[in-house]
N, C-alpha and C positions, 0 to 999 in steps of 0.2 A: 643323713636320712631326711632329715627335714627342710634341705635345701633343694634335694631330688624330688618331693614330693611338692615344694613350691613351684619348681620348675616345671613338673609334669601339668600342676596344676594350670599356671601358665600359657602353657602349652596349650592345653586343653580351652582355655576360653578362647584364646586368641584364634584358634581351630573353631572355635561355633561364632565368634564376632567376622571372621573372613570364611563368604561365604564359597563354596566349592567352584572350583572354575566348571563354564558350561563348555557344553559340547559344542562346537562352532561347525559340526557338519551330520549328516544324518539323515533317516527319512523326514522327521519332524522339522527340519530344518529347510528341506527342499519343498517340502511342500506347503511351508513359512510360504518359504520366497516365492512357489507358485501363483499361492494365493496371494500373495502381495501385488505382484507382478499384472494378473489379470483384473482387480480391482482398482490398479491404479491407468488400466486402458478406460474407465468409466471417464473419471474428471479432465484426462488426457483428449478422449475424442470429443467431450464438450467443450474444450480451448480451443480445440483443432476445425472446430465448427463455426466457434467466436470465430475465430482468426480470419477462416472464410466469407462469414459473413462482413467483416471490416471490408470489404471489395463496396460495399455499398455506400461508403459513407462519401459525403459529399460537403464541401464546407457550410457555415453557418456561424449566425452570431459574430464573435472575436472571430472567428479567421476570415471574416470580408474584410477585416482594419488589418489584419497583419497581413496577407498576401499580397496586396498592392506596393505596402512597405516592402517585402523583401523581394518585389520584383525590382523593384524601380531605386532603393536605394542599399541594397543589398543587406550584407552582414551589420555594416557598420549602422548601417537606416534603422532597423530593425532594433540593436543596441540603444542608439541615442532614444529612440519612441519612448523603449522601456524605464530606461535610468533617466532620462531629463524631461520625460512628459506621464508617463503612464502607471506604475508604481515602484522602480526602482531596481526591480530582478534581472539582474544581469542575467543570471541563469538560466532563468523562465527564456529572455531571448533568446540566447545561445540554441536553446530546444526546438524552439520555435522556428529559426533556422535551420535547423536538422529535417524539419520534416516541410516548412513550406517551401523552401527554397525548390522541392521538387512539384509543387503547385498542388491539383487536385492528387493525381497519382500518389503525394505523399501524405494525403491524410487517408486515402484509399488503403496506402502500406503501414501506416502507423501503428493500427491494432496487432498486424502480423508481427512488425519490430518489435514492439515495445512488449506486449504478449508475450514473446519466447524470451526478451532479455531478463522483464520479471519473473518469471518462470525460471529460467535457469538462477539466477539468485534464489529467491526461495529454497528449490532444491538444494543448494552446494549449501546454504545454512544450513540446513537442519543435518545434513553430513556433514559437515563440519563439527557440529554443536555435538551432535554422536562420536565422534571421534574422541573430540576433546573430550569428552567424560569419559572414553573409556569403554565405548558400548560398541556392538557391534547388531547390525541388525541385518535380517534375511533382504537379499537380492530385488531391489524395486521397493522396499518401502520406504524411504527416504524422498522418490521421487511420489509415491501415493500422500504421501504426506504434503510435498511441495506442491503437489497437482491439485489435490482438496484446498492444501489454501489459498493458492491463488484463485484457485474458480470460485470461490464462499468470497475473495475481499475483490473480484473483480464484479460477480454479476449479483450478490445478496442483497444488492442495496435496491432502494429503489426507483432508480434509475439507473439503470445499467447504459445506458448507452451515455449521458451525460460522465458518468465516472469512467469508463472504459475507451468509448469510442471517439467521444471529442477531443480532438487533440490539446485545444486550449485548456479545459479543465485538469486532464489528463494529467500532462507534464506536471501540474503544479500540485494535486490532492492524489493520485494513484503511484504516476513513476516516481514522484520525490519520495516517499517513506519506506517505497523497495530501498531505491538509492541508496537512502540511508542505514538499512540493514544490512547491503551489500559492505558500506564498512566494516562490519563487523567481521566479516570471513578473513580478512588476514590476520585479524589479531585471534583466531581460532585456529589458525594454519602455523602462526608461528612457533618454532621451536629452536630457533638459535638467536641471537643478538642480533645479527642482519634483520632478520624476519621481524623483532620487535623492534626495528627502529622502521622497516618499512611497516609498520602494521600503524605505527605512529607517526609519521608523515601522510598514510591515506587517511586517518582519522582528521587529522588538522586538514588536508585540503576539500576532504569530504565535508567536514562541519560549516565550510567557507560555502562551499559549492552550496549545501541545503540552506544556509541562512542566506545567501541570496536570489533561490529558488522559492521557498513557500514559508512565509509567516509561520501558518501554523505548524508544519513537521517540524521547525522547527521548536516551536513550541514543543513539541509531542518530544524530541529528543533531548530538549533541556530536562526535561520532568523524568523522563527515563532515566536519562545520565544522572539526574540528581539522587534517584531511587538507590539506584546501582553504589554509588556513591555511602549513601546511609547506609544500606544494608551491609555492607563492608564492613560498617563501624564493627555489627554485629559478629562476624567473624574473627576465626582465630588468627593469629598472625603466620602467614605465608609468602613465602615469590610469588604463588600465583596471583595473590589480591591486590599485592603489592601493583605489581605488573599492570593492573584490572584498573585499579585507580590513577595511577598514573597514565595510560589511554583515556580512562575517561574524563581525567582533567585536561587532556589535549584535545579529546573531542568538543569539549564544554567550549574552550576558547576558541576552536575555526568555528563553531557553528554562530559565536561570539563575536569576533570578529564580522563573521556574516552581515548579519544582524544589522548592527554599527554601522555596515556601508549600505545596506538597502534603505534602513531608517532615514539615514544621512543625506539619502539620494537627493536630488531635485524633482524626480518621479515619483516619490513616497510622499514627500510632502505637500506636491501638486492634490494626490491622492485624498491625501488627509480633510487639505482643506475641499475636496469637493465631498467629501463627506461627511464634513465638521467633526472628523473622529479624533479631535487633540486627545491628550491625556483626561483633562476632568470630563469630561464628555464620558470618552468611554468607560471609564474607571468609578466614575460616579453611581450613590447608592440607587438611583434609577434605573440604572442601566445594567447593572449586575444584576439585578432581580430580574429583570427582565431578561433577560441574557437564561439568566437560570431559568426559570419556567421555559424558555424556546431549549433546553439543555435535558428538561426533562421530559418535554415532549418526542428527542430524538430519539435518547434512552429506552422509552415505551416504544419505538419503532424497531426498535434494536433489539431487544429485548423480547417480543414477541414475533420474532423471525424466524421461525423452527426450522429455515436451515441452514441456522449455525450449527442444529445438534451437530451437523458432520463435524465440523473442526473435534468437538468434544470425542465423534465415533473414531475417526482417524488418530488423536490423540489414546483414545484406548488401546488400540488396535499395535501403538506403537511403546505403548508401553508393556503390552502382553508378550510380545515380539523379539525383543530389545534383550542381548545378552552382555553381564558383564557389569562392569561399574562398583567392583570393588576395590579394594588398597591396590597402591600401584599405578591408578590411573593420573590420567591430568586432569581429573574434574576439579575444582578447587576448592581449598581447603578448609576447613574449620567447622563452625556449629549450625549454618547455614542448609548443609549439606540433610542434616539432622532434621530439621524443621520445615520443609516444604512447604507447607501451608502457611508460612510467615511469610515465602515467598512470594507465594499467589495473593494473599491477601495486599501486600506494598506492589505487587501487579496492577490489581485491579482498582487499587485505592490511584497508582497512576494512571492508568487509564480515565478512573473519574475525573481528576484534576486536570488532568493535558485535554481533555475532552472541551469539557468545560470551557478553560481559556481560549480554546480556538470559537469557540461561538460565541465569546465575548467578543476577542478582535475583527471575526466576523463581522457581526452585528451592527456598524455603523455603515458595511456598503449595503447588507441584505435588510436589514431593517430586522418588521416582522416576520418575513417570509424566510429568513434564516433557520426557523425551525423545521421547513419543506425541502433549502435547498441540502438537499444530499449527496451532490457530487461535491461539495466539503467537508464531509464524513470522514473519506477515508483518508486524511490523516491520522485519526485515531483510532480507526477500524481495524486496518490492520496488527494496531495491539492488541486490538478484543479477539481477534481472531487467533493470532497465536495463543496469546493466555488461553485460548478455550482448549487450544491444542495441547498445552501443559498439563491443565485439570485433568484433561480425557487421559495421560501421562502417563499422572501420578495415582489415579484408581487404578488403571490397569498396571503397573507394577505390584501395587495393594494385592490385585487379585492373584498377582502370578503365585502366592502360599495358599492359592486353594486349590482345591482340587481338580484333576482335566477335565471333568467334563463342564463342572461351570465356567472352566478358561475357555473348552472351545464352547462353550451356547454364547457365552460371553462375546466371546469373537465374532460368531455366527451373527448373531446380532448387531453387531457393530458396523460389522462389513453390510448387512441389509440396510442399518440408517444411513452410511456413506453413499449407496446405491442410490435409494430414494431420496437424500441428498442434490445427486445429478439431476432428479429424473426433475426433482422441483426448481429444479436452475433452468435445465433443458425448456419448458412450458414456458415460460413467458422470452425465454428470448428465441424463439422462434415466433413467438407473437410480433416482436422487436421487426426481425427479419424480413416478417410479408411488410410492415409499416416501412422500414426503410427502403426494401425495394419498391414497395411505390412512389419514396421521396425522390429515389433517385433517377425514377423514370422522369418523374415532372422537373425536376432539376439540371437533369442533361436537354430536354427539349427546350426548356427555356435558355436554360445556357447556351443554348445554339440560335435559339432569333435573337436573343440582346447581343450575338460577339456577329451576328450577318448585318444586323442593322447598323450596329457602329463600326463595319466596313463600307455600309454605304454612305456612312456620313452622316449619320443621326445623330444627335447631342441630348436629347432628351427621349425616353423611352419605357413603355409600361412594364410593370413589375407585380407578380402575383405571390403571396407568400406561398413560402413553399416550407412547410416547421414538423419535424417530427420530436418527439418525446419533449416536448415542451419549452426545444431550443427557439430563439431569439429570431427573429427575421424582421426586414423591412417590412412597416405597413400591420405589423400586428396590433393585436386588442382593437381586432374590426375597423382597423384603418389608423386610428388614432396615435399608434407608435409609430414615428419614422425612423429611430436610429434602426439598424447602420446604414441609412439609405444611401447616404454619401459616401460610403465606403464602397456598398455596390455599385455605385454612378464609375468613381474610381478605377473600381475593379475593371470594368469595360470600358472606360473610357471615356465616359459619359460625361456631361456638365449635370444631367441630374434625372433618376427616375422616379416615378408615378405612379400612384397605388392604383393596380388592377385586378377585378374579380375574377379575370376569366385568362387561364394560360394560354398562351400563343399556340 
């Protein structure tokens, strides 16, 4: 009698600790996915507008010095610039090839490329990351999801055209930390042994590929992978952590490895010494306080950006949404699971740290003005971004035990701040759009007398700056900057050109 009534008892808990499986179809459920689906045409047609507006871009800055290189000395030209003069990133050139090798046309296409590859990443993560825990969520919000973050880490900054639209900054502070996320999808997808030893060879070649692409992401991924690493300690013992740290003990050594060969480069240390940034130098107690006030000046930019709310409203929205994620799943195991806000808190505490470091190793090419430039940000923006989209997550799971009508004001609400979200991203880059399209009216007409004049055999010839959003040109700060004049000379073929007021 009394083992019956243990059992029953039993029973019974184990019945209120696992909660009732939900309905995975329904009115409430299609009109989930409705609503998902039309909210995520908001973030969707403002990429789709970015995208088109990238027809406008025209080069500038670093791509006067690398397009002559990969005209003339090809793949390998390009390569050597990087690793034995310039700072060591194989990677960075490799990219740099991808899109100059097609000259103007491919910095014109690059937004388009690179746009929908980041995008398509984003997405398959956060489906993927659903998966694996076990959850299922209504029709288009994984892509709502993917679509709000990329439009919040491509145009929230402020400079959107320097993070998004320049292809040299680009590659190295926006497409690297996708990159870098994008490893993570196999080892999200795997579920047989094949699958984790491939999920573990793209980790190690990935890690190679970021540490010879960008300093900082990989900064940002050491400090991650180091997080991920510790918090483990805290969990209970499973396959899946197990599994979890040994990936990211192989991602630690390619990004490791990386690292080791950009530092090593003859490019890197050309680098260094033109910016006296040795070890004491940068690491010294002058330079880290300084480092930190230009770290908190970013923060307070960061931070008073109201439309990050979206990451947090979409983060709601997705966890109000989101069915499933009891016993049985593959989410992984232990005390972890329990404690969310340990999680978020060793989040954000890396985020300050990875942050930080990177405007430390910054700091010896930008100086002061490290604290303005912001197309170095998104290295670590993109963590702030997703983390916003956890917090927004884990309240709206909190809220799914209240009652419907707070879930939908809740929602209703949510879905209005994703909305005005857009609408605050939408404003100034169509501001961007009339500014570029007047760059590239004056850019193509000049482009066109410097390439007729040095068909007629001119060697020397004038040049009017021509700079939108704050990029670099020959002949700026009112005459007094020359670089890249020589590279624009190059460009056309010139022995050298001429600061002039007035466009051809």
């Amino acid at each position: 009698m009394t083992t019956d009534t243990s059992k029953s008892a039993g029973t019974q808990a184990e019945s209120e600790e696992s909660p009732r499986p939900e309905p995975r179809s329904g009115p409430g459920r299609r009109w989930a996915a409705i609503g998902a689906s039309g909210l995520a045409l908001l973030p969707l047609a403002l990429l789709g507008a970015a995208f088109w507006i990238g027809r406008l871009v025209r080069p500038g800055g670093d791509d006067w010095c690398f397009l002559p290189v990969v005209r003339d000395g090809g793949a390998s030209g390009m390569i050597g610039k990087f690793f034995l003069h310039d700072n060591g990133r194989i990677a960075n050139a490799l990219l740099v090839i991808g899109y100059g090798s097609f000259g103007v046309p491919g910095h014109q296409w690059f937004a388009l490329v690179s746009g929908v590859l980041m995008l398509g990443i984003l997405w398959a993560l956060i489906a993927c990351a659903l998966k694996r825990a076990g959850l299922t969520a209504p029709r288009g919000l994984a892509l709502l999801v993917g679509a709000t973050t990329a439009a919040l880490f491509f145009f929230a900054t402020p400079n959107p055209y320097k993070a998004f639209y320049w292809p040299a900054s680009s590659v190295s502070h926006t497409v690297a930390p996708v990159l870098a996320c994008a490893a993570v999808i196999p080892l999200l997808r795997a579920r047989t042994r094949r699958g984790r030893d491939f999920a573990l060879g793209v980790a190690y070649l990935a890690g190679i590929f970021i540490g010879t692409l960008s300093e900082e992401t990989a900064i940002v991924v050491f400090v991650v992978l180091a997080a991920v690493l510790l918090m483990s300690r805290w969990a209970l013992p499973g396959a899946g952590w197990t599994r979890t740290r040994v990936w990211c003990v192989v991602a630690f050594a390619g990004v490791a490895v990386g690292t080791v060969i950009l530092y090593l480069s003859p490019g890197a240390r050309t680098r260094r010494g033109r910016f006296g940034a040795d070890s004491a130098s940068m690491f010294g107690p002058e330079a880290l306080t300084t480092a930190l006030r230009a770290f908190g000046h970013v923060l307070g930019t960061i931070f008073t950006t109201w439309q990050y709310l979206g990451a947090v409203a979409v983060g709601v929205l997705l966890g109000l949404l989101v069915r499933g994620g009891g016993r049985g799943t593959d989410a992984p195991e232990g005390s972890l699971c329990r404690r969310p806000l340990l999680v978020v808190l060793v989040g954000f505490l890396a985020f300050l740290v990875s942050g930080y470091l990177c405007v430390v190793v910054a700091y010896p090419a930008f100086g002061a003005s490290v604290a303005n430039a912001s197309r170095i940000w998104g290295d670590f923006l993109l963590l702030y971004v997703l983390l916003l989209v956890g917090v927004g997550a884990l309240a709206g799971r909190a809220l799914r035990a209240r009652r419907w009508g707070i879930r939908a004001a809740t929602a209703a609400v949510a879905g209005v701040v994703c909305a005005a979200t857009c609408v605050g991203l939408a404003v100034p880059l169509l501001r961007l759009e009339r500014q570029m399209e007047v760059r590239a009216q004056r850019w193509d007409r000049q482009d066109r007398s410097l390439r007729n004049g040095a068909a007629r055999g001119a060697k020397v010839l004038p040049y009017t700056p021509v700079s939108v959003s704050g990029m670099l040109e020959p002949f700026g700060n009112h005459g007094r900057r020359a670089w890249p004049a020589q590279c624009v000379a190059q460009y056309y073929h010139l022995k050298k050109i001429t600061h002039s007021t007035r466009l051809p």
